[in-house]
Phi, psi and omega in degrees: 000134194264161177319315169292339186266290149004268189316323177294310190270013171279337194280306174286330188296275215320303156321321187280314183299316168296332174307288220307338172266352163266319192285343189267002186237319158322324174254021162244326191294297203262299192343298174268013162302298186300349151308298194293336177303292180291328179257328181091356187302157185267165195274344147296353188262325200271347156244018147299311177282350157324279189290046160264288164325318175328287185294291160354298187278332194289312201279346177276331168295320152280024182241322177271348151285320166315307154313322184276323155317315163336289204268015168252323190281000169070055163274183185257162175299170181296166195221170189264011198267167150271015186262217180317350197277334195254007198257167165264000000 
């Protein structure tokens, strides 16, 4: 991958990590309202189901920052493995 193709998708994982983290911190604020609105549910069930979408999203917004720390330190992205690839 040459410097300009690099530079781009480190620029979009950066983006991409600030949505997935504005939309999570938007379904933990808002999240159980909107349960509860829409479902009729009592407010321990709507935030109990809150945090899923929470965690979802927070965890895809950091697996795409992570990538982007990769590919700025100039490694290769993360692999699907538990061996060396996840460790520094």
């Amino acid at each position: 991958m040459d410097g300009s193709a690099r530079m781009a998708l480190v620029s979009a994982l950066r983006a991409l990590s600030w949505i997935f983290f504005a939309l999570a911190g938007f379904a933990f604020v808002f999240g159980d309202f909107i349960i509860r609105a829409y479902t009729g549910a009592d407010v321990v069930l709507g935030l109990m189901e809150d945090f899923g979408p929470t965690l979802l999203l927070g965890g895809v917004g950091f697996l795409a920052m992570l990538a982007k720390d990769r590919l700025e330190e100039g490694g290769t992205p993360l692999t699907l493995s538990l061996g060396e690839t996840l460790r520094k």
